[in-house]
N, C-alpha and C positions, 0 to 999 in steps of 0.2 A: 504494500500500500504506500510505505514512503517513499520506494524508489520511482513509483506511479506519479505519486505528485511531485517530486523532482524535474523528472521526464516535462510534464504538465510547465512547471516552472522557468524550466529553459526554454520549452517550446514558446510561451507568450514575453520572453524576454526577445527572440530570435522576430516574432512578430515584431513588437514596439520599434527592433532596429530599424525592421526594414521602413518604416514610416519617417525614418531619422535619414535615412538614405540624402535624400534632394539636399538636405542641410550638413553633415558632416558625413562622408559618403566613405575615408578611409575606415575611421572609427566602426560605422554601421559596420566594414565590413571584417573587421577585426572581433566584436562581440558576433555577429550570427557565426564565424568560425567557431569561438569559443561555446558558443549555444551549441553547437552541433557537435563538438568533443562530449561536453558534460552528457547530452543525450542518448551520445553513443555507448560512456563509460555508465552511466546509470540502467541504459537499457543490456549490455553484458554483464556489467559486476557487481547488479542490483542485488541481488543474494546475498551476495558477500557483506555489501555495505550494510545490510538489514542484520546479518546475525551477528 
């Protein structure tokens, strides 16, 4: 369940960039990288981090 909402978490951080795009467009695109790691590492090593 927390790595669910983790996941959930990155994902509407990864939203709000892309909206930041038109205005600081390196940045935006520096956090949706990092959204998409943390996604990745929560949606693999979700187990892990929960037990």
């Amino acid at each position: 369940m927390i790595a669910s909402t983790r996941a959930h978490v990155a994902s509407l951080s990864a939203i709000g960039a892309l909206l930041l795009v038109p205005a600081q467009p390196w940045w935006s695109i520096i956090v949706i990288g990092i959204d998409i790691l943390v996604i990745y590492a929560v949606s693999a090593h979700g187990r892990e981090i929960a037990s």
